[in-house]
N, C-alpha and C positions, 0 to 999 in steps of 0.2 A: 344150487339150483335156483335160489331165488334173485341169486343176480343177472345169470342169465337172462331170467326171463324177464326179468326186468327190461332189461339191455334188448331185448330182442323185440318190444312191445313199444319202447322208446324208438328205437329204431323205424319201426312201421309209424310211428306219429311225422316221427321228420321226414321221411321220404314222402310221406303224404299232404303236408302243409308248407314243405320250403318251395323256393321258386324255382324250377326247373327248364331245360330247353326243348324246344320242337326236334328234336332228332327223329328221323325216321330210321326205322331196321331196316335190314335188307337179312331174310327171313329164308332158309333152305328146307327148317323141319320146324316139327311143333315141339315146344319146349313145354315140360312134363310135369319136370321137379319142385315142386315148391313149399316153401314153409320151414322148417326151423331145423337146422342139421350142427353135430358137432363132430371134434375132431377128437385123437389119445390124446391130445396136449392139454387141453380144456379151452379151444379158439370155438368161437362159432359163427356159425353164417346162417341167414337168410333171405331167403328167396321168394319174391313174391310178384302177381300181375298189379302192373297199374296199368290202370285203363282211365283217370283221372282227366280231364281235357289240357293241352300242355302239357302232361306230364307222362308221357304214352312207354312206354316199354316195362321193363324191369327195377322194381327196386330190391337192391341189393344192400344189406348189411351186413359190416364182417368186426368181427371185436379177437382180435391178435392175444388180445390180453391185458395190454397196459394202453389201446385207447379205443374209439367207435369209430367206424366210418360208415357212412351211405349214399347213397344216391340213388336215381333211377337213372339204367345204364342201358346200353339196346343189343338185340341178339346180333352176332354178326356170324351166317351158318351154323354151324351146329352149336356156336359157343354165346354166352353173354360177355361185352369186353366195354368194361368206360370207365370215367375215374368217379372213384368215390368220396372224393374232394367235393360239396358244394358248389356251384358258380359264386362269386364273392369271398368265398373265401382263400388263404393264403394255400399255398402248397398242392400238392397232387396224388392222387395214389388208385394206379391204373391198375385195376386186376383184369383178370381172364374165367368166366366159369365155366368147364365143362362137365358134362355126365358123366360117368365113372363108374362101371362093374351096375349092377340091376337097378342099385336104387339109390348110387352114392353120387355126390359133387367133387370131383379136382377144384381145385385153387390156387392159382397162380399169382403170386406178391406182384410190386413193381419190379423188386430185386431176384425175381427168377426163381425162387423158395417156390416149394409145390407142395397142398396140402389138403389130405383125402378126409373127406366127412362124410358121415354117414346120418340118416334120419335122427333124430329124438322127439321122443315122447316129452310133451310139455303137460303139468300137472294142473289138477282144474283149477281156476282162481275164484277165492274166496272175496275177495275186496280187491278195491281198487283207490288207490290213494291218493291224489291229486296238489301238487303243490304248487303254489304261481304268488304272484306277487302285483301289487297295485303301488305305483311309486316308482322309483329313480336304487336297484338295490338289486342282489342276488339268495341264491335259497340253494341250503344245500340238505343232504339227510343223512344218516348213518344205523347201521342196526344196534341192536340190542347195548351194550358195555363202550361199542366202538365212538370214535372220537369224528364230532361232523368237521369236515374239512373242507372247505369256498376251494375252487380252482378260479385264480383271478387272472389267472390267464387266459381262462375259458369257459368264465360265470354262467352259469344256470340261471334262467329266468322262473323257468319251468321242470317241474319233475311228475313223473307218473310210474307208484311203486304200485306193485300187483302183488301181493300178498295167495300164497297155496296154506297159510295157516295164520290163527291168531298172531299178531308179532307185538313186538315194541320196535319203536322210533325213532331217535332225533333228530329231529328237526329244526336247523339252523337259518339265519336270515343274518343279512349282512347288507350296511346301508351304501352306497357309491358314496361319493367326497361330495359335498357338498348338501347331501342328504340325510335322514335319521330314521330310525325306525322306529314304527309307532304299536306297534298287535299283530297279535292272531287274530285270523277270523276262521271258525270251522262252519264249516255248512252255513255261510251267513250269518253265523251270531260270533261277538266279541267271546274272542277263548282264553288267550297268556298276552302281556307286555312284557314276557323274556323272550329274548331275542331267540335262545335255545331253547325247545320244551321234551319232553321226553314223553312218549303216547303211547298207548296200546290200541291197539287198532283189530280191529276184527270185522268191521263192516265198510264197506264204500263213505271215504272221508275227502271232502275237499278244503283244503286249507290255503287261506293266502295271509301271506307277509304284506303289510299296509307299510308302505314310505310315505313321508313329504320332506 
């Protein structure tokens, strides 16, 4: 549950802050459904208005399992349909969302796969965790025993965990080539000079990784 919501929270930050296109809809009914739904498989998607200037329609986020996608995608009749690739970035992946039975979503892959979710209940958050970085370097986390592992394929600048109980952390930083890592800073004051620190966290923390 808490990576979900994680995932699902991260999601509404990037759909909300990337750079998006002027697409207009072309709009047949009012679309209904929104907010955070899963699947029997453990995929999930969310659905939500943007009304943002620029960035007008639907964003959409959908996590397969093994990675994220989003964007804000526009209704075409009774359906939402765009791809959840970013503009600038590499690659593509055009879904389809319809309504489905009183209260569910269909979901249709690029590859034709079809996939029915239904509503979930997301639990109340206690904290909210913030991680970024100041300098030339990437930031990664991991829970409790688990091992943090950099995707340097697809480095994090930024991370934002939302905590539904007390947890532990680690939290990792990793500097670019040419770069070094210097501290933690929590809430503005100097915390660790290890690069990984291990936290317990129970209230709203923001933490950055300092490079030069």
């Amino acid at each position: 549950m808490k990576r979900i919501l994680n995932g699902l929270v991260l999601l509404s930050i990037i759909l909300l802050v990337g750079c998006g296109s002027n697409q207009t809809s072309s709009t047949s009914s009012e679309w209904t459904r929104v907010g955070a739904f899963t699947d029997d498989e453990g995929r999930y998607l969310m659905v939500t208005k943007s009304e943002t200037e620029g960035y007008e329609g639907w964003s959409v986020g959908y996590n397969p399992g093994d990675a994220i996608y989003g964007w804000v995608i526009q209704q075409e009749g009774d359906t939402l349909k765009g791809d959840l690739v970013p503009p600038g970035e590499e690659g593509e992946y055009v879904v389809t969302v319809k309504e489905e039975g009183e209260d569910g979503l269909l979901l249709v892959t690029p590859d034709g796969e079809e996939h029915s979710f239904k509503p979930m209940d997301l639990p109340e958050i206690i904290a909210t965790v913030k991680i970024n970085i100041t300098g030339s370097g990437q930031v990664a986390y991991a829970y409790g025993d688990e091992e943090v592992v950099f995707n340097d394929a697809q480095p994090f600048q930024s991370s934002f965990v939302n905590l539904t109980e007390p947890t532990t952390l680690k939290i990792g930083a990793k500097a670019n080539e040419g770069s070094k890592f210097v501290k933690w800073t929590l809430n503005g004051q100097d915390y660790s000079t290890d690069e990984i620190i291990t936290v317990e966290v129970s209230e709203n923390s923001d933490f950055v990784a300092v490079f030069e």
